[in-house]
C-alpha positions in Angstrom: 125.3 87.3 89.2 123.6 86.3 92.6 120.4 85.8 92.7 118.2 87.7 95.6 116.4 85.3 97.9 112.9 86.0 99.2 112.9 87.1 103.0 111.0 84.8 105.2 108.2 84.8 106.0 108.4 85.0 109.7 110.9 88.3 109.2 107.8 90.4 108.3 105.6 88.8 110.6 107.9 89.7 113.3 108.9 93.3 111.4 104.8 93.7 111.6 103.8 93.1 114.8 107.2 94.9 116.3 105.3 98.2 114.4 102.2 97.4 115.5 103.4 97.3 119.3 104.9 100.7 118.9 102.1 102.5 117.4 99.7 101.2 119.9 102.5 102.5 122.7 102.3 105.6 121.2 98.6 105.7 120.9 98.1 104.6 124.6 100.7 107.2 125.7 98.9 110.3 123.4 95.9 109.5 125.3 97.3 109.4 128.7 98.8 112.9 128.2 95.4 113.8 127.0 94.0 112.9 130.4 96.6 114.1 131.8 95.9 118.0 130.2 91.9 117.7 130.9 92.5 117.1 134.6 96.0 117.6 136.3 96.4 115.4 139.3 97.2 116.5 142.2 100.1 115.2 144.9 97.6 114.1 147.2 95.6 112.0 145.0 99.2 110.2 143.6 99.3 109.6 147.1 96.4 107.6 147.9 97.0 106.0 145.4 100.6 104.4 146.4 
């Protein structure tokens, strides 16, 4: 019978921060839509500022 082998380290390190990244995405883009639904804004302030 084979014996399992330990995953690097590395592997979780990089399984880790891969997570991380996405939950602080999602965070950042909760809170934008929560702007977003306090105050709307409105075509002529997207165009000021382009």
């Amino acid at each position: 019978m084979k014996k399992k082998r330990a995953m690097p380290s590395y592997y979780g390190k990089n399984i880790l921060q891969h997570a991380q990244r996405k939950f602080f995405k999602r965070k950042a883009l909760e809170a934008n839509q929560e702007k977003l639904r306090e105050r709307p804004v409105t075509a002529a302030e997207q165009a000021e500022k382009k």
